[in-house]
PAMIKE-388823 format. One record per residue (C-alpha): y, x, z; residue number from 1. Coordinates in nm, 2 decimals, m for minus. Last residue first. Layout:
BEGIN
+--------+--------+--------+------+
|      v |      u |      w | resi |
+--------+--------+--------+------+
|      Y |      X |      Z |  NUM |
...
+--------+--------+--------+------+
END
This chain:
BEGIN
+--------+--------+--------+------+
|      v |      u |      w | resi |
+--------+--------+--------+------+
|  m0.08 |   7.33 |   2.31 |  421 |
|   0.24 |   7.55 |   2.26 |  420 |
|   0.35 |   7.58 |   1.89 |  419 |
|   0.65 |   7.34 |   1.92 |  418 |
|   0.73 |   7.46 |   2.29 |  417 |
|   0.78 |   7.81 |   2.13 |  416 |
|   0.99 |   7.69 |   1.85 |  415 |
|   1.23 |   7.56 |   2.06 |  414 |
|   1.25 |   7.84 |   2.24 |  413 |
|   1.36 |   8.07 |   1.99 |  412 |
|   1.66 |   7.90 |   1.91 |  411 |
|   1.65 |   7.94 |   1.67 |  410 |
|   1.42 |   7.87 |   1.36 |  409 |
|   1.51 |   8.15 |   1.04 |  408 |
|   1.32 |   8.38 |   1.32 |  407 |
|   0.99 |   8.24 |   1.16 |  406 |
|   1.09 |   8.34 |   0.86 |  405 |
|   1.08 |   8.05 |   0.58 |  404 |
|   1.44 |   8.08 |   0.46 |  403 |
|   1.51 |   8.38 |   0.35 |  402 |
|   1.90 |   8.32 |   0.11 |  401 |
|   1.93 |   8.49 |  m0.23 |  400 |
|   2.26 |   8.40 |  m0.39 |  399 |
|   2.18 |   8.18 |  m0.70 |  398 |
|   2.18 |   8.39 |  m1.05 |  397 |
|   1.84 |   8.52 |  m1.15 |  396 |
|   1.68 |   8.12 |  m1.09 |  395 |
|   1.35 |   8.31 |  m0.96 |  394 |
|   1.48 |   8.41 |  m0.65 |  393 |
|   1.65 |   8.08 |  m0.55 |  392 |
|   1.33 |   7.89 |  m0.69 |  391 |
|   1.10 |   8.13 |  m0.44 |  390 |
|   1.33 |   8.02 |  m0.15 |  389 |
|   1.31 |   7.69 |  m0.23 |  388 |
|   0.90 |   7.71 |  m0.21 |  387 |
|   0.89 |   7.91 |   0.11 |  386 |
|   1.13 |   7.65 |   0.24 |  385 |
|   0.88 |   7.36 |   0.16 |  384 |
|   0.63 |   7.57 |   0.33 |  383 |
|   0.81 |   7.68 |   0.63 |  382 |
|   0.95 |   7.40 |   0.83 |  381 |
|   0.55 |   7.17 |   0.77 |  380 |
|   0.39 |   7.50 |   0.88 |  379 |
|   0.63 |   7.55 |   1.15 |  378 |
|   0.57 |   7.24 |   1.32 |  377 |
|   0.76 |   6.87 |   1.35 |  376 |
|   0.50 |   6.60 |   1.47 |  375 |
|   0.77 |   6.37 |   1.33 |  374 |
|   0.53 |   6.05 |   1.42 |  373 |
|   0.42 |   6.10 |   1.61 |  372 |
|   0.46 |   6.38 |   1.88 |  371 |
|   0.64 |   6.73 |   1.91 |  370 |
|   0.97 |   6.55 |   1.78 |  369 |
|   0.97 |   6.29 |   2.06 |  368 |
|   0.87 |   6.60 |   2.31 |  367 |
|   1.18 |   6.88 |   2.15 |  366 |
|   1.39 |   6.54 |   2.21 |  365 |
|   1.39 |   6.53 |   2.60 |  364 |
|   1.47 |   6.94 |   2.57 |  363 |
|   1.77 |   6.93 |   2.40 |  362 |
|   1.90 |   7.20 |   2.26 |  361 |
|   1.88 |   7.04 |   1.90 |  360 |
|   1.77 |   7.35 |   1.67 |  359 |
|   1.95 |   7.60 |   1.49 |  358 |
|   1.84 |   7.63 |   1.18 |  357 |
|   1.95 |   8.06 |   1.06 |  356 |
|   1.96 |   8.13 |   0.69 |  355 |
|   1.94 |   8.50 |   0.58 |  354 |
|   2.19 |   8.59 |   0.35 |  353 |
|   2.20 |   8.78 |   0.07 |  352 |
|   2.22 |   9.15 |  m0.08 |  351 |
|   2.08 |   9.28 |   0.26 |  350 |
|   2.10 |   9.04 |   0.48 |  349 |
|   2.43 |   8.83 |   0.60 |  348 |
|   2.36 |   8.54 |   0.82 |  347 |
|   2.40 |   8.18 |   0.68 |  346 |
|   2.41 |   7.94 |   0.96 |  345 |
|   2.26 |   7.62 |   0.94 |  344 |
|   2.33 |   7.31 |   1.19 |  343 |
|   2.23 |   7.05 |   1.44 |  342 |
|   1.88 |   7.03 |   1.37 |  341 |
|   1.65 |   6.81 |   1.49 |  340 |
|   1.88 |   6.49 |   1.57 |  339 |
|   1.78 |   6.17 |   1.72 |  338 |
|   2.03 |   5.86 |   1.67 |  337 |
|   1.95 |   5.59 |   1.94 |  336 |
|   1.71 |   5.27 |   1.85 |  335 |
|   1.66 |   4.90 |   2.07 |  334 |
|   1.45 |   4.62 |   1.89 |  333 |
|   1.54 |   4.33 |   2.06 |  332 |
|   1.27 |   4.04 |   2.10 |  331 |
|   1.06 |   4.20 |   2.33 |  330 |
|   1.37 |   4.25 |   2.58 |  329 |
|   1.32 |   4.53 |   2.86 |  328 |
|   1.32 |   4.78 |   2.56 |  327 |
|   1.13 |   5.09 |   2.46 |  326 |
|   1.33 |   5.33 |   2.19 |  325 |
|   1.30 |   5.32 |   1.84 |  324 |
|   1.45 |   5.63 |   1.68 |  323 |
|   1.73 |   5.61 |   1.46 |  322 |
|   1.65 |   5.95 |   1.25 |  321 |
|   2.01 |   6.14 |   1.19 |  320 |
|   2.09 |   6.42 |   0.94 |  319 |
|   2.29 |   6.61 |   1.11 |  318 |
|   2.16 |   6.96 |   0.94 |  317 |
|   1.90 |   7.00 |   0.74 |  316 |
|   2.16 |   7.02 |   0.42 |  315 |
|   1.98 |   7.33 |   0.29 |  314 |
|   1.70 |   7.11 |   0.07 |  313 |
|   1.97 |   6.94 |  m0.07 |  312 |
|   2.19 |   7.27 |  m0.18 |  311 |
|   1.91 |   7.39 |  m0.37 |  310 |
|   1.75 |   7.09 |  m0.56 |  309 |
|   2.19 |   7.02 |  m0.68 |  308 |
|   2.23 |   7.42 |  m0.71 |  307 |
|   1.87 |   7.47 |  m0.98 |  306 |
|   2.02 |   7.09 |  m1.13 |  305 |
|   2.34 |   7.21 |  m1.22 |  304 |
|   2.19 |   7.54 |  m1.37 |  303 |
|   1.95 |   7.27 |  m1.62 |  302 |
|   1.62 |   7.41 |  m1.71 |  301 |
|   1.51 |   7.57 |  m1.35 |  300 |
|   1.43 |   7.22 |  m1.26 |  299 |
|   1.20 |   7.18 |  m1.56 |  298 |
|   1.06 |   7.53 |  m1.51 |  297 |
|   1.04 |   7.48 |  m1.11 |  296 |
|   0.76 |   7.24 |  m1.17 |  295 |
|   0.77 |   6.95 |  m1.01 |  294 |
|   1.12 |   6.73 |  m1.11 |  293 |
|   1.30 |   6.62 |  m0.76 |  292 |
|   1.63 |   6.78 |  m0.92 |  291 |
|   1.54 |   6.67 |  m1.26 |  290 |
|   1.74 |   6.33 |  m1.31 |  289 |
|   2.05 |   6.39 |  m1.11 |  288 |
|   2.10 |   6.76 |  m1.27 |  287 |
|   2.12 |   6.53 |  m1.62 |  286 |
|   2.32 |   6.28 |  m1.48 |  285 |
|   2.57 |   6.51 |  m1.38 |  284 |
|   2.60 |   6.69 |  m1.74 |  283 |
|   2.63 |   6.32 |  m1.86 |  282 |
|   2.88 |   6.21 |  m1.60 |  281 |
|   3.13 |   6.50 |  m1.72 |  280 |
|   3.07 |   6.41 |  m2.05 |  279 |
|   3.16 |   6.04 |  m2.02 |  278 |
|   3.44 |   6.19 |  m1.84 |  277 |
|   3.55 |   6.40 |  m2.09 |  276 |
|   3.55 |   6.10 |  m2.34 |  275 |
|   3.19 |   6.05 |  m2.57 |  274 |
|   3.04 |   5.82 |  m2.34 |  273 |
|   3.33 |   5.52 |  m2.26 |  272 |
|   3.11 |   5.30 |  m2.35 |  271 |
|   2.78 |   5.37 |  m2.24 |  270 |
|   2.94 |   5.43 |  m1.91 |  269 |
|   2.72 |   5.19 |  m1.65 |  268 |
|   2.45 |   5.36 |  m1.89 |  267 |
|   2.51 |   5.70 |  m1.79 |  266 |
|   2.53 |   5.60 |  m1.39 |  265 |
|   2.21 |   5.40 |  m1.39 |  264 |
|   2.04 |   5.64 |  m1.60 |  263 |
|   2.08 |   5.92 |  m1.37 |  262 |
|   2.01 |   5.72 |  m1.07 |  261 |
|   1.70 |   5.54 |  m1.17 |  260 |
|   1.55 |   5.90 |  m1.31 |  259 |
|   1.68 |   6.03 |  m0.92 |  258 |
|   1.55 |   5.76 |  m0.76 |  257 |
|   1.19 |   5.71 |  m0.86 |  256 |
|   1.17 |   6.01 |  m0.64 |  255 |
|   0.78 |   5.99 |  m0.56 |  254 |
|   0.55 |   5.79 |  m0.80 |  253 |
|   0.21 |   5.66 |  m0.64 |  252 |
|   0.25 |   5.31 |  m0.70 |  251 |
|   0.38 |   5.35 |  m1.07 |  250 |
|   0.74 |   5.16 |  m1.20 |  249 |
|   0.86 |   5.49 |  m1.26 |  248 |
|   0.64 |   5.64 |  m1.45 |  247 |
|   0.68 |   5.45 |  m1.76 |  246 |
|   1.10 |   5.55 |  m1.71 |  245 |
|   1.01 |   5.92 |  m1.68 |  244 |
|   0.79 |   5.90 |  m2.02 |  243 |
|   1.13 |   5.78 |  m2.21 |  242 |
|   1.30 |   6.01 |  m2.04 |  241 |
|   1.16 |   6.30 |  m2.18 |  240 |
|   1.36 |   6.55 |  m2.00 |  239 |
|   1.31 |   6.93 |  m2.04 |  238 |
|   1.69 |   6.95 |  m2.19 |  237 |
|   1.78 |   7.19 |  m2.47 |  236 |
|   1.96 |   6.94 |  m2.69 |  235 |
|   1.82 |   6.90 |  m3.02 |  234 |
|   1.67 |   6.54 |  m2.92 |  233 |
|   1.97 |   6.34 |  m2.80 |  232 |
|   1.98 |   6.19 |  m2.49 |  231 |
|   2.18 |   6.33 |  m2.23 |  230 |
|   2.44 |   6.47 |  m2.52 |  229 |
|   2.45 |   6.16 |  m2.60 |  228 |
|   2.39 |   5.92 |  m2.95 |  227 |
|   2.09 |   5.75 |  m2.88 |  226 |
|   2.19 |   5.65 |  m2.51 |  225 |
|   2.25 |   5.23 |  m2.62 |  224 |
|   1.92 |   5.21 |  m2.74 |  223 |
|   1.77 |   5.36 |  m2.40 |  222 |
|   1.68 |   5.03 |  m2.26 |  221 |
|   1.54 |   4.91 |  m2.54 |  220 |
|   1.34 |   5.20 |  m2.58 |  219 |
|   1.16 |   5.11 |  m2.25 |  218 |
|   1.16 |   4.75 |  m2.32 |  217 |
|   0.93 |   4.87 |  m2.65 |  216 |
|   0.75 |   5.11 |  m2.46 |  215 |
|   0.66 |   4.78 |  m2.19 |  214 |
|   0.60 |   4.90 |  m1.86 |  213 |
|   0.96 |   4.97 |  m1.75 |  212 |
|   1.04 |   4.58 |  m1.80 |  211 |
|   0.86 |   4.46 |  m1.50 |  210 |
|   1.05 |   4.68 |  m1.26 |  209 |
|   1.38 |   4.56 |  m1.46 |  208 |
|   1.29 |   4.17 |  m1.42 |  207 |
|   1.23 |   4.16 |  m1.03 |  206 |
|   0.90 |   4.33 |  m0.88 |  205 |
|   0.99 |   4.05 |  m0.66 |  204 |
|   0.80 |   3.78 |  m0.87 |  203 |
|   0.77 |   3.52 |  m0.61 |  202 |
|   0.39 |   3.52 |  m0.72 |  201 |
|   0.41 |   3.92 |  m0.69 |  200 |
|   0.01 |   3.94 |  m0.63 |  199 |
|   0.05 |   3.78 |  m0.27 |  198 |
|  m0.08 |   4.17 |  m0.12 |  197 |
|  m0.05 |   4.41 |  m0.37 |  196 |
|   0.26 |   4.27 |  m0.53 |  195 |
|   0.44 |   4.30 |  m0.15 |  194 |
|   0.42 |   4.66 |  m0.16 |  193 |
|   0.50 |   4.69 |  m0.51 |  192 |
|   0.83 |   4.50 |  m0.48 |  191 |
|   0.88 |   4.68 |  m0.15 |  190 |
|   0.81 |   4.96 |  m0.36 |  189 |
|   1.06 |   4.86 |  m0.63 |  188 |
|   1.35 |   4.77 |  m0.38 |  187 |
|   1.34 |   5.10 |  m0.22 |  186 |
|   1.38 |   5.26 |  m0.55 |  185 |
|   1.64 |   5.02 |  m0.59 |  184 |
|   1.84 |   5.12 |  m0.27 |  183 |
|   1.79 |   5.46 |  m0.30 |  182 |
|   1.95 |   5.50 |  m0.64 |  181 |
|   2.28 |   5.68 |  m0.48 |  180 |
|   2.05 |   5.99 |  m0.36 |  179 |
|   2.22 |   6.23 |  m0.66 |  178 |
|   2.57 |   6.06 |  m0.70 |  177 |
|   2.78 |   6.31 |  m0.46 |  176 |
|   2.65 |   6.62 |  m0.55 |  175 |
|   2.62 |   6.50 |  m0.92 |  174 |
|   2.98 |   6.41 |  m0.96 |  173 |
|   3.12 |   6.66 |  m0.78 |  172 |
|   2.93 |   6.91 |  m0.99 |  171 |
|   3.05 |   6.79 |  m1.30 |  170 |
|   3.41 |   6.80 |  m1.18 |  169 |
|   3.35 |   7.17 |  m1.07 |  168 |
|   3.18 |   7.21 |  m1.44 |  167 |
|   3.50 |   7.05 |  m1.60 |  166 |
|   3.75 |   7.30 |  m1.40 |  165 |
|   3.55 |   7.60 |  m1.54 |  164 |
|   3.51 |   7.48 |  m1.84 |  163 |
|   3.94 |   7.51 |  m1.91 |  162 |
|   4.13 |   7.17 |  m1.91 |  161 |
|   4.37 |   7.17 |  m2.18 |  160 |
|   4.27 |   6.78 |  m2.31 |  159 |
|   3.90 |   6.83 |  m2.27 |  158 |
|   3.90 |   6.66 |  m2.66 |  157 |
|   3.59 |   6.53 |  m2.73 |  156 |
|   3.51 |   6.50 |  m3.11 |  155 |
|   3.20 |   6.28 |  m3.12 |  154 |
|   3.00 |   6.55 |  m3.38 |  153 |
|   3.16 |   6.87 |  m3.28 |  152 |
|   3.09 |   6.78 |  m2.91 |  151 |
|   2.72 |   6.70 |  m2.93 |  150 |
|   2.69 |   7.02 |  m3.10 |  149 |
|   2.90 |   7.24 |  m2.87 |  148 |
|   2.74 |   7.07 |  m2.55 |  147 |
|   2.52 |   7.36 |  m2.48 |  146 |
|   2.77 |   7.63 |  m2.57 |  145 |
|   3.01 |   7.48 |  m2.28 |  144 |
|   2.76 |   7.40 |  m2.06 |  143 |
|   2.61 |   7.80 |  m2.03 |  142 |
|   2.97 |   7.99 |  m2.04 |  141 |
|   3.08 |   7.69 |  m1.78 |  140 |
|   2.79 |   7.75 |  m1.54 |  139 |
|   2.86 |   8.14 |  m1.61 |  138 |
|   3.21 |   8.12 |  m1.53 |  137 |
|   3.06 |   7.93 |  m1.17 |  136 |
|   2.88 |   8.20 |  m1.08 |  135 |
|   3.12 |   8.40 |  m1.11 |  134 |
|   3.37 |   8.23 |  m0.93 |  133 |
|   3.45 |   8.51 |  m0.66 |  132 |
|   3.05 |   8.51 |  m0.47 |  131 |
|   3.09 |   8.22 |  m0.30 |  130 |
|   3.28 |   7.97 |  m0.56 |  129 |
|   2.96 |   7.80 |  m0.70 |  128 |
|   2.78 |   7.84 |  m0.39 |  127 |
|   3.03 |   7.70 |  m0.15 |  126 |
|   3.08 |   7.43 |  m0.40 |  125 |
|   2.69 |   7.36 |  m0.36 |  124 |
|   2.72 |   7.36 |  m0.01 |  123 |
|   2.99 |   7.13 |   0.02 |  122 |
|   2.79 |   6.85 |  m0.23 |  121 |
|   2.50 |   6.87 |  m0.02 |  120 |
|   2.73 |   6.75 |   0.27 |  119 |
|   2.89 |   6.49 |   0.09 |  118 |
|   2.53 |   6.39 |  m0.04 |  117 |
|   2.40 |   6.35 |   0.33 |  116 |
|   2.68 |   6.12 |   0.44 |  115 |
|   2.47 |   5.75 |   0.37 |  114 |
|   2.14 |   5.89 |   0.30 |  113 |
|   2.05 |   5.92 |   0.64 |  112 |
|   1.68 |   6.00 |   0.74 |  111 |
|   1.39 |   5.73 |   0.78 |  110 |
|   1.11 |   5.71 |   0.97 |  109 |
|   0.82 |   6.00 |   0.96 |  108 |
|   0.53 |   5.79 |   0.82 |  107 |
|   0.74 |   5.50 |   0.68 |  106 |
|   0.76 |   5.12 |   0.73 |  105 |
|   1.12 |   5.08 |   0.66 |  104 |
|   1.30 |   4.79 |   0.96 |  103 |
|   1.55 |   5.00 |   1.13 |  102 |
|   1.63 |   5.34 |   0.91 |  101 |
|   1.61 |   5.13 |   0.61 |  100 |
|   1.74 |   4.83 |   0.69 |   99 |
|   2.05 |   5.10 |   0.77 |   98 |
|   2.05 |   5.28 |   0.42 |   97 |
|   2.00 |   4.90 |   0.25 |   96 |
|   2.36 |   4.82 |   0.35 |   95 |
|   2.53 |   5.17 |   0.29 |   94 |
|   2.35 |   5.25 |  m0.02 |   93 |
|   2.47 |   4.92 |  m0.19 |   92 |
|   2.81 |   4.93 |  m0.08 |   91 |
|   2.78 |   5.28 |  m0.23 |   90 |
|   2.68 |   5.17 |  m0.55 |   89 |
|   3.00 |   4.93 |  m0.59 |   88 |
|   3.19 |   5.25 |  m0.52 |   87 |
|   2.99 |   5.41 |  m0.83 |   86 |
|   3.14 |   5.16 |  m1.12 |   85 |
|   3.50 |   5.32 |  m1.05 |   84 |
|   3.38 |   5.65 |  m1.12 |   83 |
|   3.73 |   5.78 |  m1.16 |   82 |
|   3.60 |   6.12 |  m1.08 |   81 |
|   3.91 |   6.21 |  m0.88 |   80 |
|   4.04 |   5.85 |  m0.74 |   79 |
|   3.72 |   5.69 |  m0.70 |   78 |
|   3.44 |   5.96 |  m0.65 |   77 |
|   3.66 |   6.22 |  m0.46 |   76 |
|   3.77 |   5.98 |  m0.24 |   75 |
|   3.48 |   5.80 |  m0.20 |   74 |
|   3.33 |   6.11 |  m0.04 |   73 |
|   3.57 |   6.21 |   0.19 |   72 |
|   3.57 |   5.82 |   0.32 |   71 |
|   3.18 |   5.91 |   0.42 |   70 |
|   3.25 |   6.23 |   0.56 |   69 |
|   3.52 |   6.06 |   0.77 |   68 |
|   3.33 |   5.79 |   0.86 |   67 |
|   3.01 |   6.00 |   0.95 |   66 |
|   3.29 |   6.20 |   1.21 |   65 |
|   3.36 |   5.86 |   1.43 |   64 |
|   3.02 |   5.77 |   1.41 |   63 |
|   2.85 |   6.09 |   1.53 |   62 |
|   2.97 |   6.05 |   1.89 |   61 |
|   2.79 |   5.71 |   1.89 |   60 |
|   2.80 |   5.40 |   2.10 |   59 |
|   2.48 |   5.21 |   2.13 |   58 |
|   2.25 |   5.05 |   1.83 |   57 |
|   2.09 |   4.72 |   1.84 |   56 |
|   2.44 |   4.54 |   1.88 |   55 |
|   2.33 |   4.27 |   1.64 |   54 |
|   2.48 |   4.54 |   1.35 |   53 |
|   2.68 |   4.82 |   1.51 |   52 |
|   2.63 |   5.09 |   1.26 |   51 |
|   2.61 |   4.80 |   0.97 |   50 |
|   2.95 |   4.71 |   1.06 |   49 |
|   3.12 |   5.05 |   1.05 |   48 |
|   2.95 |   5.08 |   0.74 |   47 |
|   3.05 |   4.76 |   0.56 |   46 |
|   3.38 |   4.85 |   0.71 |   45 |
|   3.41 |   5.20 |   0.51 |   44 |
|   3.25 |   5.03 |   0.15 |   43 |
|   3.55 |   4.78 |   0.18 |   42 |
|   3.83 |   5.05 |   0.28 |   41 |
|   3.68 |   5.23 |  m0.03 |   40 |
|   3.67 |   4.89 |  m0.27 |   39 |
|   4.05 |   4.87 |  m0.16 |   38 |
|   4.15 |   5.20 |  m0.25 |   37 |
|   3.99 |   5.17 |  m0.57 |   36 |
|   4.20 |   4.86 |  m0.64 |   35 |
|   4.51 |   5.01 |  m0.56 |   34 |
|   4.45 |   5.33 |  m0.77 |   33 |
|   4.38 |   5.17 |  m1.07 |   32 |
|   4.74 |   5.15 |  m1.21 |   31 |
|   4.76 |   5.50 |  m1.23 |   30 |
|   4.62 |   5.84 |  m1.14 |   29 |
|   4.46 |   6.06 |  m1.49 |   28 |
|   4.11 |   6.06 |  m1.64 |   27 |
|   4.00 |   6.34 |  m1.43 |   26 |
|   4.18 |   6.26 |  m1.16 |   25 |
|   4.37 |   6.58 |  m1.00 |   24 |
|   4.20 |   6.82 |  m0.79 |   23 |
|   4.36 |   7.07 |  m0.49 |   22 |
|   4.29 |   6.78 |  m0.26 |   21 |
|   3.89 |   6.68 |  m0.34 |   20 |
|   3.89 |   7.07 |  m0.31 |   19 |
|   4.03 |   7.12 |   0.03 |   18 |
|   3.89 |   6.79 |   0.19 |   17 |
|   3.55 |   6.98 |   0.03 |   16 |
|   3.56 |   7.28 |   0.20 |   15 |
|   3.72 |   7.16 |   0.52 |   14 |
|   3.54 |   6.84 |   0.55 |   13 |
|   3.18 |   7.00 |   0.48 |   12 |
|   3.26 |   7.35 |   0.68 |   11 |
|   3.36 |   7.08 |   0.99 |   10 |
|   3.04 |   6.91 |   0.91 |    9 |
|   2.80 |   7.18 |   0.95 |    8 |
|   2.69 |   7.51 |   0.79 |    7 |
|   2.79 |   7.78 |   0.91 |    6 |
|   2.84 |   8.09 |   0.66 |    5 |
|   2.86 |   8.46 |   0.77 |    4 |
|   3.04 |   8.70 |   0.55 |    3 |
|   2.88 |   8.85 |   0.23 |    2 |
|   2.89 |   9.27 |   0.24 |    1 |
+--------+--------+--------+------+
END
């Protein structure tokens, strides 16, 4: 029988501290290491600063603990992946994550960004390794016949390492990259937001917004892809990322991230594509880019997309909201971190686990969550859950987790004052 699981952020920095430290650099440790030190300590102050930014937000016991999930993360993406690019894209996610949480006009505020992809990216090592690595043989059996083409024809040479090893560095890299085009998907509906009302005179729809709805700008900016594995047409890949790029730029589109992210990162490396770590970034791209996709086929397409659309809907946990909060000063705007759930265990049931959210105990923030604009209910916790938990089953090869139960919401109180009238 499975053991229990918890989820929470001491499983995150042991799992993960464990693997970022048990893994050398894909491309080798050397003279880079300085300088990628120095963008991490940069990204970790920006954050620091940002948390206590015009001193609008008091003293946190989460702060201390987001730090270290946060320097876990660069870590592992400058001095394993050697994604040198992608700490510059943190800075970025860091700076607009905050206006986000504080100024974003948005039905049900705004939830981190910032650590949420180091705790995804736990929970999809947990799953790759859970079950004695079998899971993750098959990830390599399936990437490692799927890339044979593209391989034979730009000779990459893994240098010794078996496909088991590249898929963990493949997951890394899409576990930790998958949110990291929030700040320009903000940017375009801003963009948009503003275009509707002044008719984009300052034109901050901004030169690549305008170039997505041009086919001939579109191809332009996949010229430089025509020859990878991401690309190419006699992959298996549900993709078409040519139609994903007109979409992005539409009013109505949801997740313009995740085709912004993709790209982003495969383009950033258009140089250095056919090495083992332009590989490596491809396979991650490719799980970026369908993760949010709607149909469960086109998800259900790519393995390390199925974990990457699995593992984020189970990081519930810690994942602030800065609520506003009334002040004495009209011209202050005044927040504190509220929490809903404060973490997930993973109980065993039958041949899987049944998972377990256990709630915030306290009783001051069961009313904030009850009303506007969270109104949290079991209807809105259920149905999204009922939907992963149908993916899990259908995928043949994930653990099998229940998810929408009502006793999957503990305690039981909490749910009782959230149905009362």
């Amino acid at each position: 029988m499975a053991d229990p699981v918890t989820f929470d952020d001491t499983f995150v920095l042991t799992t993960l501290g464990s693997a970022i430290s048990t893994r050398k650099a894909i491309l080798g440790y050397g003279v880079l290491s300085n300088r990628i030190d120095g963008k991490i300590r940069k990204c970790l102050d920006l954050f620091k600063k940002h948390q206590g930014a015009a001193r609008r937000l008091p003293p946190d016991e989460m702060q201390n603990e987001q730090q270290q999930l946060l320097n876990l993360g660069l870590r592992a993406v400058g001095h394993v992946l050697n994604l040198e690019h992608a700490l510059r894209v943190f800075d970025c996610v860091v700076e607009a994550d905050w206006l986000a949480h504080t100024e974003l006009e948005k039905q049900k505020r705004y939830r981190d960004h910032i650590t949420h992809p180091v705790r995804v990216t736990a929970i999809g090592w947990w799953m790759l390794h859970e079950d004695g690595g079998n899971r993750l043989n098959e990830l390599a059996r399936h990437y490692e016949e799927a890339t044979a083409d593209y391989r034979a024809a730009h000779p990459i040479d893994l240098g010794g390492m078996d496909w088991c090893r590249f898929v963990e560095y493949a997951w890394l890299a899409s576990g930790l990259l998958h949110d990291s085009a929030y700040p320009l998907e903000r940017h375009l509906r801003l963009g948009r937001r503003l275009a509707g009302r002044v008719g984009d005179e300052l034109g901050l729809l901004g030169r690549f917004g305008r170039s997505l709805r041009r086919r001939a700008d579109r191809q332009n900016i996949l010229l430089p892809l025509q020859e990878s594995w991401f690309k190419t047409p006699n992959t298996p890949l549900r993709i078409a990322l040519e139609d994903r790029l007109r979409e992005v730029p539409k009013k109505m589109h949801k997740h313009a991230h995740a085709a912004l992210g993709a790209l982003h990162h495969v383009l950033a490396i258009q140089g250095n594509l056919h090495t083992p770590q332009g590989l490596m970034v491809q396979l991650a791209a490719r799980a970026i880019l369908s993760h949010h996709d709607k149909e469960d086929a086109d998800i259900l397409s790519d393995p390390l997309a199925t974990l990457l659309h699995v593992a984020d809907s189970l990081q519930a946990w810690r994942r602030p909201f800065l609520h506003p909060e009334r002040s004495t000063d009209p011209t202050k705007k005044v927040f504190r971190t509220l929490i809903d759930c404060e973490c997930v265990n993973l109980m065993p049931a039958g041949t899987g686990y049944r998972a377990e959210f256990k709630m915030t105990d306290k009783r001051t923030d069961w009313e904030i969550l009850k009303k506007a604009p969270y109104c949290w209910n079991f209807t809105g916790f259920s149905q999204p859950n009922q939907a992963v938990q149908d993916l899990i089953r259908r995928s043949g090869w994930l653990p099998g987790i229940l998810l929408s139960d009502r006793n999957c919401v503990q305690p039981p109180e909490f749910l009782e004052f959230m149905d009362a009238k």
